[in-house]
Biotite code that builds the C-alpha atoms (Angstrom):
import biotite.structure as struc

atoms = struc.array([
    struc.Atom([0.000, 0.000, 0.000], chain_id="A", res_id=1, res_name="UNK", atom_name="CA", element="C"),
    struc.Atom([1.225, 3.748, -0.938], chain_id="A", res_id=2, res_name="UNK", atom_name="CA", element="C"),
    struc.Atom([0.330, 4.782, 2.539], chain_id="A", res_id=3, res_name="UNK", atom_name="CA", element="C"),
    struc.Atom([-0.643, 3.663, 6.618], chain_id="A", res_id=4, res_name="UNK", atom_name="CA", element="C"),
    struc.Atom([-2.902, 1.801, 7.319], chain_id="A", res_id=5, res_name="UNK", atom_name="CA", element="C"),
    struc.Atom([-4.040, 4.719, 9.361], chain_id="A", res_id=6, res_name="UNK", atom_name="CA", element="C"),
    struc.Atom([-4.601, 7.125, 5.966], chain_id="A", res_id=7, res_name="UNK", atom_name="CA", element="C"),
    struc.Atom([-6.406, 3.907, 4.759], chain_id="A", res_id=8, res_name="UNK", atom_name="CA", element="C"),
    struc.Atom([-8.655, 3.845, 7.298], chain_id="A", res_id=9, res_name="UNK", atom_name="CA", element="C"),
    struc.Atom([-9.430, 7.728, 7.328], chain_id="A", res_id=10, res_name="UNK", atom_name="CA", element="C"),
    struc.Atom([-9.973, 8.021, 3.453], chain_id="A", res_id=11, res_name="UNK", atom_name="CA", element="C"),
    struc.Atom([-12.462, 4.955, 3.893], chain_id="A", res_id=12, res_name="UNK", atom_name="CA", element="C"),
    struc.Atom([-13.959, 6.748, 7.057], chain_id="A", res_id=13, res_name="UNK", atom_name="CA", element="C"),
    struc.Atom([-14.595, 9.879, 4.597], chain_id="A", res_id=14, res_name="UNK", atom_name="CA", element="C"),
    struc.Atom([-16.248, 8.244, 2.142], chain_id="A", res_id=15, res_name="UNK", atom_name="CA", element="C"),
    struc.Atom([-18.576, 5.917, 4.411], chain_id="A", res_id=16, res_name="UNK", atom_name="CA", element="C"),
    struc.Atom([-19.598, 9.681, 6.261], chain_id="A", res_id=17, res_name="UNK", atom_name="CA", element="C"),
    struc.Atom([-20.237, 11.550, 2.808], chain_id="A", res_id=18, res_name="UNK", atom_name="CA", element="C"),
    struc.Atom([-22.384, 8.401, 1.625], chain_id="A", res_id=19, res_name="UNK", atom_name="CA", element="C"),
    struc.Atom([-24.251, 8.138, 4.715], chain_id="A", res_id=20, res_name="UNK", atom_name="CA", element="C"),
    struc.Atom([-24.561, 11.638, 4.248], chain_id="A", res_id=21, res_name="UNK", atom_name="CA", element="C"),
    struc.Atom([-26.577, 11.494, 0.748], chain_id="A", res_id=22, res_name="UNK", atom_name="CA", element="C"),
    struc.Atom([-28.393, 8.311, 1.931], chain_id="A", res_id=23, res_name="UNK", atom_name="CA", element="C"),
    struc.Atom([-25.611, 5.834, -0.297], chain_id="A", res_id=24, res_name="UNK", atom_name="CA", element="C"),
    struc.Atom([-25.548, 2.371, 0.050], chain_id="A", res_id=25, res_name="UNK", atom_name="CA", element="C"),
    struc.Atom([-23.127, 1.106, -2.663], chain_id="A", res_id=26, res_name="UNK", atom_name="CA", element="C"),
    struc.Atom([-20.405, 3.199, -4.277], chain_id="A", res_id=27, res_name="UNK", atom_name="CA", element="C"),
    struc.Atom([-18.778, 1.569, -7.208], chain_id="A", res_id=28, res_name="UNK", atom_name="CA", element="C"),
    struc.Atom([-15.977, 3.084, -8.812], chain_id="A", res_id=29, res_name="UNK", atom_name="CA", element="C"),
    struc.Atom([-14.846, 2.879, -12.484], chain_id="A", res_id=30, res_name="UNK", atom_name="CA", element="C"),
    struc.Atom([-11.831, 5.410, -12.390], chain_id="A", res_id=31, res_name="UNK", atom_name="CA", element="C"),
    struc.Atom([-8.851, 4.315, -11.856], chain_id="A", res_id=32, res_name="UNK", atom_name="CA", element="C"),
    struc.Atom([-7.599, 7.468, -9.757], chain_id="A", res_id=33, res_name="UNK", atom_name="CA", element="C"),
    struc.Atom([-11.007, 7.013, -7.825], chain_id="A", res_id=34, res_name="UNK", atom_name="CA", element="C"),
    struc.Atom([-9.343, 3.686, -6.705], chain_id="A", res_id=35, res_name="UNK", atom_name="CA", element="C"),
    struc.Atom([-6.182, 4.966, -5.799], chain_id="A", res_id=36, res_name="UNK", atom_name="CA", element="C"),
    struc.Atom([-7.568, 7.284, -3.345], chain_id="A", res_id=37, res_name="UNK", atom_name="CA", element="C"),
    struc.Atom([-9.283, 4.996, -1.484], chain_id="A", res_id=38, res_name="UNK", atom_name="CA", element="C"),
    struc.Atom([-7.576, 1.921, -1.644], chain_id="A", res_id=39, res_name="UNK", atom_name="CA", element="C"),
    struc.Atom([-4.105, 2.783, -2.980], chain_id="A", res_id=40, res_name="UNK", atom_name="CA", element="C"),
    struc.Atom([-4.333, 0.511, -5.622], chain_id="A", res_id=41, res_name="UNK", atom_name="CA", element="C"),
    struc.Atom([-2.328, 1.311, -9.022], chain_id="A", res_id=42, res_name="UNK", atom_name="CA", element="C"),
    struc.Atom([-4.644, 0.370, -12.056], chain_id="A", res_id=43, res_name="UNK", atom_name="CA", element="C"),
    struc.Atom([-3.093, 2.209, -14.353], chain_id="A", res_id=44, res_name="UNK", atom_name="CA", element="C"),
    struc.Atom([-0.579, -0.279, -15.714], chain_id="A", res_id=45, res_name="UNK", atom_name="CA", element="C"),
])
């Protein structure tokens, strides 16, 4: 992973509050620098 486990967990703790937020119960992401926000995975390649 490009960064802690603690960054992990408060990008993913974002997210969950800003769907929760606009009453989300499934995000799906297509873009591949969408991914590497949240999870830190490289798709690119």
């Amino acid at each position: 992973m490009i960064f802690s486990k603690a960054e992990y967990l408060s990008r993913l703790a974002k997210v969950k509050k800003s769907m929760d937020q606009k009453n989300m119960d499934i995000l799906i992401l297509t873009d591949p620098s969408n991914m590497n926000y949240l999870t830190g995975y490289d798709g690119w390649s």
